[in-house]
GUZAZA-515021 format. One line per field, with one value per residue (C-alpha): residue number from 1; x, y, z. Coordinates in steps of 0.5 Angstrom, whole numbers. Example, Ala and Ser with C-alpha at 12.3 -4.5 7.8 and 13.67 -1.06 7.14 Angstrom:
! residues 2
nr	[1_2]
xx	[25_27]
yy	[-9_-2]
zz	[16_14]
! end
This chain:
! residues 863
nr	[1_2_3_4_5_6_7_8_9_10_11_12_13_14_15_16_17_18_19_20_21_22_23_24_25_26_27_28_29_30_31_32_33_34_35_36_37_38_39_40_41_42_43_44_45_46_47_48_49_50_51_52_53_54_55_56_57_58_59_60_61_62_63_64_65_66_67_68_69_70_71_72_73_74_75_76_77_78_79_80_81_82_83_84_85_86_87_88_89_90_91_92_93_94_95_96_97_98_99_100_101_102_103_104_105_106_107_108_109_110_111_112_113_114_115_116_117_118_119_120_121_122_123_124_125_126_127_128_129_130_131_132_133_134_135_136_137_138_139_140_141_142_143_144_145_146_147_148_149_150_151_152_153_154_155_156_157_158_159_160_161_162_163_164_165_166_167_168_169_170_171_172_173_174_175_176_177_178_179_180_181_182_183_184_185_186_187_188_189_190_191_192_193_194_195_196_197_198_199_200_201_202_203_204_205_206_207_208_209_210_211_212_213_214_215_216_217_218_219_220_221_222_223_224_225_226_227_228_229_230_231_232_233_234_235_236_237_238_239_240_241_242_243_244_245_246_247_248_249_250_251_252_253_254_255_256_257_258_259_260_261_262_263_264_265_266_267_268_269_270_271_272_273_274_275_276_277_278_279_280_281_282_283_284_285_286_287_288_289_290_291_292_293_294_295_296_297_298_299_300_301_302_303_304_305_306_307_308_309_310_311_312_313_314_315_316_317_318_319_320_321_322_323_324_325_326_327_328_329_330_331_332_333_334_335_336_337_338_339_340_341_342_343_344_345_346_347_348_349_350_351_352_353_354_355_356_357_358_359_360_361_362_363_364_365_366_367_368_369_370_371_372_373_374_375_376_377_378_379_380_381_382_383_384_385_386_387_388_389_390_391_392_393_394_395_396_397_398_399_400_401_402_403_404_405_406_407_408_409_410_411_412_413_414_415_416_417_418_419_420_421_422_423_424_425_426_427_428_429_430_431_432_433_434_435_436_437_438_439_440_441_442_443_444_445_446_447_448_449_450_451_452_453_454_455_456_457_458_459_460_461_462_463_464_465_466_467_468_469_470_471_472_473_474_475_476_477_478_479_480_481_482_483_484_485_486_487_488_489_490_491_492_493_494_495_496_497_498_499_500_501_502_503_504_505_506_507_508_509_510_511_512_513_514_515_516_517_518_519_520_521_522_523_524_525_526_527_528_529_530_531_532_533_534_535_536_537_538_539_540_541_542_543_544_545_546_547_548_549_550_551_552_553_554_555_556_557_558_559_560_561_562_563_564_565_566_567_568_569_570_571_572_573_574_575_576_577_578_579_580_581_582_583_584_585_586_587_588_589_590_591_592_593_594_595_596_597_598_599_600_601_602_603_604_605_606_607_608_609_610_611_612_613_614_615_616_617_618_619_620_621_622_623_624_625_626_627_628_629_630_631_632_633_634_635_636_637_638_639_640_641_642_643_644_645_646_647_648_649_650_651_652_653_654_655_656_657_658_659_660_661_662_663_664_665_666_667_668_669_670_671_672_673_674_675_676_677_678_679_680_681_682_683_684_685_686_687_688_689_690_691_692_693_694_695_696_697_698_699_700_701_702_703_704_705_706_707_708_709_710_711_712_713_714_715_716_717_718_719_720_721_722_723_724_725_726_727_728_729_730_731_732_733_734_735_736_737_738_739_740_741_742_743_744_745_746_747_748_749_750_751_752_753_754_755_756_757_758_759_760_761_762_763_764_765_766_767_768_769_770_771_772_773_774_775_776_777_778_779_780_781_782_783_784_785_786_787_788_789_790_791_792_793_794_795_796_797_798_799_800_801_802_803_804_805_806_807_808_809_810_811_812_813_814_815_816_817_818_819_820_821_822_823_824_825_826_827_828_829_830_831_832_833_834_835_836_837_838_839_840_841_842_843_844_845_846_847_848_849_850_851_852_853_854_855_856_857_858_859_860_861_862_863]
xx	[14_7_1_1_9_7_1_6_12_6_3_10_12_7_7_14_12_6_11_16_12_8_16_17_11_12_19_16_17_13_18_24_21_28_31_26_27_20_18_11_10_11_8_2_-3_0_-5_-2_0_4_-2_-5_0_-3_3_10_14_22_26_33_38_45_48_43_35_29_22_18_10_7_0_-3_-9_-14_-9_-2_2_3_8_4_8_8_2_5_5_11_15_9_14_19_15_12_19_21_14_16_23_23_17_21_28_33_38_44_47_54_55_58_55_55_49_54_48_53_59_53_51_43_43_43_40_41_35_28_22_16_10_3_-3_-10_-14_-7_-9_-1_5_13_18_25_32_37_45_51_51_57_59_59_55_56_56_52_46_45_39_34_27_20_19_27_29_35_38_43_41_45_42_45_45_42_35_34_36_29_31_38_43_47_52_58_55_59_55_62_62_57_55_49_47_39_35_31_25_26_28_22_18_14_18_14_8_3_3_8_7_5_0_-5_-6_-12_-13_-10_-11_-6_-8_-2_-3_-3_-9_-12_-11_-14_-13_-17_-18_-24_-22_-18_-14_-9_-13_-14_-18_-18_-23_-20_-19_-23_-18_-21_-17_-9_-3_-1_5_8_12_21_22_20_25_18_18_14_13_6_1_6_12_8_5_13_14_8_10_18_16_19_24_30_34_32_35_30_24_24_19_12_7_0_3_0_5_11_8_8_16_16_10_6_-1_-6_-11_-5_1_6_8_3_-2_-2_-8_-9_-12_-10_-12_-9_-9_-5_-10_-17_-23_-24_-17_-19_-17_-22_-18_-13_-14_-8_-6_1_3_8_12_19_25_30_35_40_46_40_35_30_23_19_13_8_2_-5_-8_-13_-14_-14_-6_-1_3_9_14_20_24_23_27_26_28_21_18_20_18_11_10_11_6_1_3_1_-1_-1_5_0_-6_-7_-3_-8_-13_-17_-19_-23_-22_-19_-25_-29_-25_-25_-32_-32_-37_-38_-34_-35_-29_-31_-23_-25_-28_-32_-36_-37_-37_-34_-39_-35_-37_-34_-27_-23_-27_-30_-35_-34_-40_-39_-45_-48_-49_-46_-43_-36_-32_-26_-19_-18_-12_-12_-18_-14_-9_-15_-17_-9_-12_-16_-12_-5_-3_1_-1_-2_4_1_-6_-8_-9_-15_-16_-16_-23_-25_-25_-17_-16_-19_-25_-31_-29_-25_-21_-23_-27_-28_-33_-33_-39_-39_-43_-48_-51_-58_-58_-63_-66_-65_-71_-74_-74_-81_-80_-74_-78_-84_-80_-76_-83_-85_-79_-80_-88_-86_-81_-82_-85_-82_-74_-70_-65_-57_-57_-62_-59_-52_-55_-59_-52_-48_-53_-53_-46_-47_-53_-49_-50_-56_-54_-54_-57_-53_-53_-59_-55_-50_-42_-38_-32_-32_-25_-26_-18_-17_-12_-4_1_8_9_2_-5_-10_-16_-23_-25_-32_-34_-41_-42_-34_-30_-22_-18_-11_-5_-3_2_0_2_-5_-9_-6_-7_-15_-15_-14_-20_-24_-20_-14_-20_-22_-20_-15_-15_-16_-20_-15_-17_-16_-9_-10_-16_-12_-11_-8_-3_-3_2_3_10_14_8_10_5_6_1_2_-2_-3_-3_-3_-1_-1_-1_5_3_7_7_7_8_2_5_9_11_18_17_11_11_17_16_16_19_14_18_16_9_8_12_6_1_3_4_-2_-6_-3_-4_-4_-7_-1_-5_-11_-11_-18_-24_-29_-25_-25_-21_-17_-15_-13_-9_-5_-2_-1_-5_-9_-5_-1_6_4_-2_-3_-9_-12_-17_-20_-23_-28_-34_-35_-35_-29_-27_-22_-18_-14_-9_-5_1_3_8_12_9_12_14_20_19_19_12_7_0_-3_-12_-15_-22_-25_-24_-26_-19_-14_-8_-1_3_10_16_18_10_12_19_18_14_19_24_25_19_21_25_33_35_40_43_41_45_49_56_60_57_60_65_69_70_71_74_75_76_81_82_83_88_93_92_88_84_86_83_82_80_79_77_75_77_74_72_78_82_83_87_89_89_89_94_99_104_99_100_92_89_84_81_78_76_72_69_67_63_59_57_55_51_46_48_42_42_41_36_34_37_32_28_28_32_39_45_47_55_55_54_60_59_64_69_74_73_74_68_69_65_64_62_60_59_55_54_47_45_44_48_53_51_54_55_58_60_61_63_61_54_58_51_49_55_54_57_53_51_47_46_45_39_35_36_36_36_41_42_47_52_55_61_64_63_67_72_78_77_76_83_86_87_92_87_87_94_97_103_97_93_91_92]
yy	[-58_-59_-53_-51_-49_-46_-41_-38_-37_-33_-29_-26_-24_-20_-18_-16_-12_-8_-5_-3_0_3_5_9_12_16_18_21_29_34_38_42_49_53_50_54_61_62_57_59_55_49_48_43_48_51_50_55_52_54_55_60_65_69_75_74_81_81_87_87_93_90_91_95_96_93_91_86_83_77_75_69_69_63_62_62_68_74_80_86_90_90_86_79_72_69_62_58_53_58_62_55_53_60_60_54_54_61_58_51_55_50_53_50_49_48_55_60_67_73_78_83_83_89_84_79_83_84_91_93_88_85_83_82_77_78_72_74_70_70_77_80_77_75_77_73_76_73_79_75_78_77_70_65_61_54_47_47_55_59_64_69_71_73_74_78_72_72_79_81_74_73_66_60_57_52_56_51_52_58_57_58_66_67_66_60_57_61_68_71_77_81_88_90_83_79_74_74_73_79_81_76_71_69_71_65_62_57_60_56_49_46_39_38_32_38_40_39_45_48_53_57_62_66_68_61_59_56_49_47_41_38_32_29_24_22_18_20_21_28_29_36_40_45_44_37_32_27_23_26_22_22_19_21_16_17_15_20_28_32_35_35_28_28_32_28_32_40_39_37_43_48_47_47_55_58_65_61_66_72_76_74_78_85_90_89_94_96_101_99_102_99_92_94_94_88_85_84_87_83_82_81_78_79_71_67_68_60_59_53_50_47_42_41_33_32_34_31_32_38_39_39_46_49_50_55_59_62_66_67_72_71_77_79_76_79_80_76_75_71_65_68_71_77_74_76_72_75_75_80_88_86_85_88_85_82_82_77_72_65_60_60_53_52_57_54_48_49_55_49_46_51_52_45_41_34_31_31_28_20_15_10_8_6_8_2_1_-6_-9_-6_-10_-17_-16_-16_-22_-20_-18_-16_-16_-14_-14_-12_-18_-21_-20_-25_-24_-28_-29_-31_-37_-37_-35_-35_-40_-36_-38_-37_-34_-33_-29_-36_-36_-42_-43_-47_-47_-41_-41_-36_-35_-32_-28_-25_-23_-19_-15_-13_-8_-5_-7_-5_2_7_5_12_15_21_25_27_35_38_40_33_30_24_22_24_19_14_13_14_8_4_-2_-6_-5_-8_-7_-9_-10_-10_-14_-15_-22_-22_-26_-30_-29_-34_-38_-39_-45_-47_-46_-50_-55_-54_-53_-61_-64_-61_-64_-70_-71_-69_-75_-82_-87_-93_-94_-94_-100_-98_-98_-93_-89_-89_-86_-81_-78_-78_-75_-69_-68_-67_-62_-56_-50_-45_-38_-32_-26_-21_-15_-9_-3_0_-3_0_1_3_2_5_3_8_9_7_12_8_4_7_7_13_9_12_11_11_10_13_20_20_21_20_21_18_14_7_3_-2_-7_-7_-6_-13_-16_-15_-16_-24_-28_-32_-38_-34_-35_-42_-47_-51_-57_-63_-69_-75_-82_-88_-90_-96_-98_-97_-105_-101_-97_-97_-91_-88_-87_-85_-89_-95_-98_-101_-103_-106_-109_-110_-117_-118_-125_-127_-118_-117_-113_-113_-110_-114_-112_-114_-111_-110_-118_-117_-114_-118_-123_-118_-113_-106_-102_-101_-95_-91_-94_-91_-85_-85_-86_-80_-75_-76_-76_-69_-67_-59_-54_-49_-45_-45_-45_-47_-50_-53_-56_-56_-59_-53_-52_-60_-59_-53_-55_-61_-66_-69_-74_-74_-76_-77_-82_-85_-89_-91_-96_-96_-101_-100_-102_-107_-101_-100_-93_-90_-84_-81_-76_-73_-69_-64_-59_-55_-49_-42_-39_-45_-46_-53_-53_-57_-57_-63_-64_-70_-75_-71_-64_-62_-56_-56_-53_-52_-57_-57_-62_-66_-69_-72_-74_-80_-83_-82_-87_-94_-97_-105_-107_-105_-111_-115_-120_-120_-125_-126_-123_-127_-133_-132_-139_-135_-131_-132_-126_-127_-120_-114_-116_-109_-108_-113_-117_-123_-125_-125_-130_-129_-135_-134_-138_-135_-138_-134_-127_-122_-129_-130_-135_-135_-141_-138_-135_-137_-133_-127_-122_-120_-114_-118_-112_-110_-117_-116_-109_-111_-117_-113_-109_-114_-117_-112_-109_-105_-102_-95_-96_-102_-101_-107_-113_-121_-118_-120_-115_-112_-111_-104_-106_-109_-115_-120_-123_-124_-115_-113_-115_-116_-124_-123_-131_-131_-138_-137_-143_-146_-142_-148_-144_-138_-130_-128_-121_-119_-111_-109_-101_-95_-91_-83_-80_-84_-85_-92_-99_-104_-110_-117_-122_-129_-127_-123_-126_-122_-115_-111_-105_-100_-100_-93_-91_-90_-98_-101_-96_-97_-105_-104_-101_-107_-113_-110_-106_-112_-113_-111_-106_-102_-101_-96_-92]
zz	[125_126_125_132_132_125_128_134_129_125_131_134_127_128_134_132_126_131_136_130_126_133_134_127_129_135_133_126_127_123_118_120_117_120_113_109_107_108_114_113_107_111_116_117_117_111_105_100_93_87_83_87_86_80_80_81_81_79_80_77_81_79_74_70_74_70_73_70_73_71_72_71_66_64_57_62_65_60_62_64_61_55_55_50_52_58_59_63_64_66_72_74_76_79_84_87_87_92_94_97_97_103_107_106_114_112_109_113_113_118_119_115_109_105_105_101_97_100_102_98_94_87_86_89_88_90_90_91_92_88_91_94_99_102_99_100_98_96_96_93_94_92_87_86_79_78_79_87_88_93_92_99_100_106_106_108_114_115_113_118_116_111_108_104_98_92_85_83_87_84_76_74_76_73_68_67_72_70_71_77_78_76_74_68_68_67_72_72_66_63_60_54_58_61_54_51_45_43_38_36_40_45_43_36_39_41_35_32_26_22_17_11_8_2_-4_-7_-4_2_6_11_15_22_27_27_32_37_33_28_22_18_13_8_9_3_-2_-2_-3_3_6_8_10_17_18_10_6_10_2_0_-1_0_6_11_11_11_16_22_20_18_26_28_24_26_34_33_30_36_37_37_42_46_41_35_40_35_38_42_37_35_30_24_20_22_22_14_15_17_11_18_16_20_13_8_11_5_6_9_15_19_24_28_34_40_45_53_51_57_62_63_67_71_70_62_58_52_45_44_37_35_29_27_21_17_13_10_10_15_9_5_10_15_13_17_17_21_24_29_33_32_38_37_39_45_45_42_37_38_31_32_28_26_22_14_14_18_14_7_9_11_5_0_3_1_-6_-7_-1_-5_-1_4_1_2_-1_1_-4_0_7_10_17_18_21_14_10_14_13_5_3_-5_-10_-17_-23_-30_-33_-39_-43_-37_-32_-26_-18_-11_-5_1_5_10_14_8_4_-3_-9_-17_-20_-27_-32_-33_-26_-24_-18_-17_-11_-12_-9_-3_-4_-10_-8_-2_-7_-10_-3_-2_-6_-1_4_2_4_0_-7_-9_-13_-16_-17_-24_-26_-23_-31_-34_-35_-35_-42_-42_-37_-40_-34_-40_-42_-37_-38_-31_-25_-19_-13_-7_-1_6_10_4_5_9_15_17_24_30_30_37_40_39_32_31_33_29_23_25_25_18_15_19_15_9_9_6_10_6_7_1_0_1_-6_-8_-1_-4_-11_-8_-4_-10_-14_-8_-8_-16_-16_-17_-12_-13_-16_-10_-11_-13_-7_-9_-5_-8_-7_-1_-6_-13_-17_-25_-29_-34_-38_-37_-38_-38_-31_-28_-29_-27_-22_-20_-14_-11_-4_-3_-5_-4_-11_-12_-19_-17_-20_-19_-21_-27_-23_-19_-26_-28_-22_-22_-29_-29_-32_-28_-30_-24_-18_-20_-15_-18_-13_-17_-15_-11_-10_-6_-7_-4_-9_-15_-19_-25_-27_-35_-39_-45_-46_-53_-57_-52_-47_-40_-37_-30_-25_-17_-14_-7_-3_4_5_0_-6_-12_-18_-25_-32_-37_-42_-46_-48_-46_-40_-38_-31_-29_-22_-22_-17_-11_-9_-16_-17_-11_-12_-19_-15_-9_-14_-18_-12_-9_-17_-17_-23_-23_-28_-32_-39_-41_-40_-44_-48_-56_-61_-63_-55_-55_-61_-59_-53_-56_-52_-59_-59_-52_-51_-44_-41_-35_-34_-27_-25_-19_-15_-10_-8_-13_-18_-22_-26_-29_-29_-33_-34_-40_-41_-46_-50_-45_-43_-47_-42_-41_-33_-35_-33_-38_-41_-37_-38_-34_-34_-27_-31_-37_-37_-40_-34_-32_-28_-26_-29_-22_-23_-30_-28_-24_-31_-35_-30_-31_-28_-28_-22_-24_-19_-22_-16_-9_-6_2_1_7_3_-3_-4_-11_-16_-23_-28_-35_-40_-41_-49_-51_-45_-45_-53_-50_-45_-38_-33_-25_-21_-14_-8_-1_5_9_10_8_5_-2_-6_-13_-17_-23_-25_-20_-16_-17_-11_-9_-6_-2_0_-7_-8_-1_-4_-11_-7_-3_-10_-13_-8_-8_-16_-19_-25_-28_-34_-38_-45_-49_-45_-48_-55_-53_-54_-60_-63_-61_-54_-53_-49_-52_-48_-54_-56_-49_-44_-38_-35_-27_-24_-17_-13_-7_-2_-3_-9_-16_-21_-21_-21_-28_-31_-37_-37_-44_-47_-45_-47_-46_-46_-41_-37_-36_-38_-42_-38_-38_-33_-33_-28_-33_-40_-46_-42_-43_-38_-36_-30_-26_-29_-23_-21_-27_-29_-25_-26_-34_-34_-33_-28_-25_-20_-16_-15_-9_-11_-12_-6_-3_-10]
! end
């Protein structure tokens, strides 16, 4: 398809949509207003809205007449008579549904208005517009029962007309659907139907102030954002909890849970509306003097937060008194809003539960009290940049950096590179919510709590570091040709430059001023009191006494050693020409020799060992570990004689010495090993060259040290080109020594020349092959001094001698296994490939075949 075709496809699929949208257009008609009980209010001219009805008038004939009038004020709708507060939801509901009332076609009704109960009629609304100016009124007859029932009315625009609408329609005017207007009963709801239930708020979120006032005291509690953040204004508590602790049985859980408990204050049934009164006297039966209520007086103020803009209420102040209890048989309490002499006072009853709940609250507000130590905003704490920590036996501070990059500052003012880990764990004490357990009594001094003399304190700064102003371009420039003349005009030789870097790198770091202002926060411990620790703390002029658990006391107590950057300095691993350890006063010294690009350890020392090779893997494993090297603890530094002794590095069981070779320049570094750790973690006291301290590692550094380093292969050899097998032992099995003598003729193929007529299971003799072609030991037992008796390597007492012939090779592979070292689980071994050493073999290998030579016979395969 080409572009053209494309553009006339387009331009009809337009065309199309024109003529139909053309076509809706001319057959939209205006709205059908013959459906309507009041067409009037639906025409296009028609502008009158529901919010400008300002009276809405009911009168109830049947079964018993009552007239109510309600008037719409800039509080909401009130009841004219007697003059208390309505149902706004309610009557906004009931004005639009007359309003909007629908006929329903499909019914059928005649004109007889006494068979439908309209003439009389039962009840009769009447809506009035702002000023009087227009009024409609709705005659409503004869209701049915039920979800699909009919109410028949007619209207002031359609008077002469009997009219069908769904019930439904008109629920805002009567009572529930099973109501069928049967003799005596009731089917329109009445005066206290449409009272206001709610007392002071319809939604907890409006409220912004609240005051209770009893006979304990007095609490006041306000918003002074938009956030949900409250604070005490009496007593001067401060800070308030919000949300509450959901672990906690104190309830209301926090200032959330008393707002929930202030809005659902409600008259719970129409039954609970008691009387409308301005007589002093009977509000003192009910405990409802406007001055001294007998319980509490609860205000609070609210504000529409649902609307905005021109739309936008002022706060709404109200006043609920609260008295008696009704009596025994019923948890329920008198109480009367307060609205002023302008209105009379309406007595009703609410809910103990409710009442309790909040009653508790004034006799001692604490639950509501924060439980956050420290009230910072998060941003506030991310800028935390200087900290002081005094832990009772020294004082010393942290200076942020950098993004989580800190420096140590002790009284000396030397400055060391701290670990930012460890100071984040400090500031979870700011940042950590909910670390108030409890308040001290307001009558405990200082002293009794242990603040005089306080056993730490720690400061914290917000934002403290001076920042330098951007220089401008010019400057910048001006400053660069300074420095430039003040430069030497003679280059240095690469020596002296090198010299000069290293001397840099060693300057230690100038100490920073420490902040002039006061610090943003204040931390003052006292004294401890079981599991928890009583704490000041300062924020400005802002006091608090509260306390926390002994937990907290403990983490900012450590001593600076705690915040010290334990990394240890590596080193190039491939530099490294020597390795020399210290082991059990035995020293093993091996060295690094490298030909053609192979590199291969070799033993120096001992003698017995010397000329042999290491295990690479193992060297490098060393090599690995110790330059990842990590101080779990520090213990010490500047390190004395009393410390090296005490954590037994006096004399260390454990030495490691590395030399380095680089850039023509050798040095050594040295690590050594001490006592295991008190705590029994398995962690020992370590020290090293680059550190003068005296530190905590953890036991898998050390275990590869202690492994046998000289390379444990005792054959290495091409299995398929093994041409025989020569086997002599079984002493102690069979009473003399047994002989096996076995040719292979191919892969899998076995003859046995000796001893005759022997049926061979060829496939343990293949098995035992393949093992020894690529046989290492465990441990080597001694190097060059032979065996000893207790080995158990004589052929004539029990051993077992294994000849192996390999095509192309100069001499037989020759094993003798011996006895068994039980603590070690392993055989005792020598090979004619490593004279004089004696080693260990697995258990596992040899114990089947030491039990006899049966094992290789036929009748006893596959057991």
């Amino acid at each position: 398809m080409n572009f053209k075709t494309t553009y006339v496809l387009f331009g009809l699929l337009i065309a199309v949509l024109v003529v139909f949208l053309v076509v809706q257009l001319a057959g939209r008609k205006g709205p059908d207003t013959a459906t309507y009980v009041f067409p009037s209010l639906h025409t296009k001219t028609a502008s009158i809205k529901p919010k400008d009805i300002d009276t809405v008038e009911i009168e109830l004939h049947r079964p018993e007449s009552e007239k109510m009038v309600f008037v719409r004020t800039e509080q909401g709708w009130r009841l004219r008579e007697p003059n208390v507060r309505a149902d706004a939801g309610q009557l906004d509901q009931l004005v639009r549904q007359v309003m909007d009332a629908q006929i329903d076609e499909k019914a059928e009704v005649t004109s007889n208005q006494e068979q439908f109960g309209l003439k009389p009629p039962a009840a009769v609304v009447t809506l009035v517009q702002k000023g009087g100016e227009a009024r409609w009124t709705l005659n409503v007859g004869t209701v049915g029962s039920g979800f699909d029932a009919l109410a028949f009315v007619n209207s002031s625009e359609r008077p002469n007309e009997v009219l069908a609408v769904r019930r439904g329609d008109l629920s805002a005017l009567l009572k529930g659907r099973d109501a069928a207007g049967a003799e005596g009963q009731r089917v329109f709801k009445t005066l206290n139907d449409y009272r206001a239930r709610d007392l002071l708020a319809q939604h907890a979120f409006d409220i912004q102030y609240v005051r209770l006032q009893g006979k304990p005291g007095e609490v006041i509690l306000k918003k002074p954002g938009t956030e949900n953040r409250w604070v005490f204004e009496k007593p001067d508590y401060g800070e308030a909890d919000y949300s509450g602790d959901p672990g906690r049985d104190d309830s209301p859980q926090g200032v959330q849970g008393l707002l929930a408990n202030l809005a659902n204050l409600k008259v719970e049934s129409p039954q609970d509306f008691v009387t409308v009164t301005d007589d002093a006297r009977e509000l003192a039966k009910y405990g409802l003097d406007k001055d001294n209520p007998e319980r509490m007086r609860i205000e609070v103020k609210t504000q529409d937060t649902l609307s905005s803009g021109e739309e936008k209420k002022p706060p709404v102040t109200s006043v609920l008194l609260v008295g008696k209890k009704v009596d025994d048989k019923e948890d329920k309490y008198y109480a009367a809003l307060d609205e002023g002499e302008k209105y009379p006072k309406a007595v009703v009853k609410i809910a103990g539960r409710l009442r309790d709940q909040i009653y508790q609250l004034l006799q001692n507000p604490n639950p509501l009290r924060s439980r956050d130590l420290v009230t910072l905003e998060t941003g506030q704490v991310d800028k935390i940049d200087w900290i002081e920590v005094n832990n009772g036996s020294e004082t010393f501070q942290l200076q942020k950096t950098g993004a989580g990059s800190w420096d140590l500052i002790d009284k000396t003012g030397k400055v060391r590179k701290a670990d930012g880990n460890v100071v984040e764990r400090l500031l979870d004490v700011v940042k950590e919510r909910r670390q108030i357990r409890d308040y001290p009594e307001e009558s405990k001094t200082d002293a009794e709590l242990g603040l005089d003399r306080p056993s730490a304190v720690v400061s914290f700064w917000v934002e403290s570091q001076k920042k330098e102003p951007e220089k401008k371009e010019a400057d910048k420039k001006s400053d660069e040709k300074k420095e430039a003349d003040k430069k030497e005009p003679e280059k240095k030789d690469a020596k002296d430059a090198k010299a000069a870097d290293k001397d840099v790198t060693k300057e230690e770091k100038k100490a920073p001023a420490k902040p002039e202002g006061p610090p943003t926060v204040r931390l003052v411990f006292g004294k401890k009191d079981k599991d928890i620790v009583y704490v000041l703390r300062e924020m400005g002029k802002d006091k608090l006494r509260a306390a926390v658990a002994e937990a907290l006391l403990t983490k900012v107590t450590q001593d600076k050693l705690a915040y010290l950057d334990r990394r240890l300095p590596d080193f190039p691993k491939d530099k490294v020409v020597k390795l020399t350890l210290l082991r059990d006063g035995q020293t093993y010294e091996i060295q690094k020799e490298e030909k053609d690009g192979k590199v291969a350890w070799k033993f120096q020392r001992p003698e017995a060992l010397a000329g042999r090779t290491a295990e690479e893997a193992k060297v490098k494993r060393i090599l690995d570990d110790l330059a990842a090297m990590y101080a779990d603890k520090l213990l010490a530094e500047n390190v004395s004689a009393s410390d090296l002794e005490r954590y037994g590095l006096k004399a260390p069981p454990l030495k490691v010495t590395l030399t380095v070779k680089q850039d023509d320049k050798t040095e050594e570094r040295v690590y050594e090993f001490g006592k295991e750790a008190d705590d029994k973690s398995g962690r020992l006291h370590a020290r090293t060259s680059e550190r003068d301290w005296i530190f905590l590692v953890g036991a898998h550094l050390t275990a590869p040290l202690k492994e046998e380093l000289a390379d444990t292969t005792v054959f290495t050899f091409e299995g398929n080109k093994v041409k025989a097998v020569q086997m002599a032992g079984w002493a102690k099995v069979i009473g003399s020594p047994w002989k096996f003598d076995l040719e292979r003729k191919a892969k899998g193929s076995w003859t046995v020349k000796t001893p005759e007529n022997y049926k061979l299971d060829e496939g343990k003799v293949e098995k035992l092959v393949e093992a020894l072609s690529k046989l290492k030991a465990m441990k080597f037992v001694a190097h060059k001094s032979g065996a000893k008796p207790e080995h158990g390597l004589k052929v004539s007492e029990g051993a077992l001698e294994i000849q192996v012939t390999v095509e192309g090779e100069k001499e037989p592979y020759l094993l003798t296994v011996g006895a068994l070292s039980t603590a070690d689980k392993g055989y005792y071994a020598t090979s004619n490939k490593l004279p004089g050493d004696v080693f260990l073999l697995p258990e596992a290998m040899f114990a089947e075949i030491l039990k006899g030579p049966v094992y290789f016979a036929a009748s006893t395969a596959g057991k």
